[in-house]
C-alpha positions as a printed Julia matrix, in Angstrom:
38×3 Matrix{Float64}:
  13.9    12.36  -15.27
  15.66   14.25  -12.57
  16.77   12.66   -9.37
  13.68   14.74   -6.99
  11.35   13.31   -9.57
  12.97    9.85   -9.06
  13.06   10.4    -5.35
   9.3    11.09   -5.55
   8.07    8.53   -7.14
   9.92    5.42   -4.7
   8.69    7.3    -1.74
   5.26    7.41   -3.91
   5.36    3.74   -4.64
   6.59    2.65   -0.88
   3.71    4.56    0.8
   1.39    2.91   -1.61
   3.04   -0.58   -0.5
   2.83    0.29    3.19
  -0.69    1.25    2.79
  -1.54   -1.99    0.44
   0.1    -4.16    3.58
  -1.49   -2.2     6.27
  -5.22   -2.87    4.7
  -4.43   -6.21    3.66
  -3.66   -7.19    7.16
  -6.65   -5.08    8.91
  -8.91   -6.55    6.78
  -7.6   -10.22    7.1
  -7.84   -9.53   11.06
 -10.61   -6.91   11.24
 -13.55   -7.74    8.2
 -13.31  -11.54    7.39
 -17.06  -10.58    6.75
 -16.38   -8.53    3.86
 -14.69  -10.69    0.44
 -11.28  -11.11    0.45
  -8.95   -8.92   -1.12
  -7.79  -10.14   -4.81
């Protein structure tokens, strides 16, 4: 692997993190109706 394809991948993998914490907190705030996240 090259260093772009590297370099893709973390920024991949930290906007799927930021997006995992973001719904994880809207939905503990927003939809306590709904079940909880595993």
């Amino acid at each position: 692997m090259n260093q772009d394809r590297v370099l893709t991948y973390v920024i991949w993998v930290a906007i799927a993190v930021y997006i995992g914490i973001a719904i994880y907190v809207f939905w503990h705030f927003g939809f306590t109706k709904l079940p909880p996240p595993i």
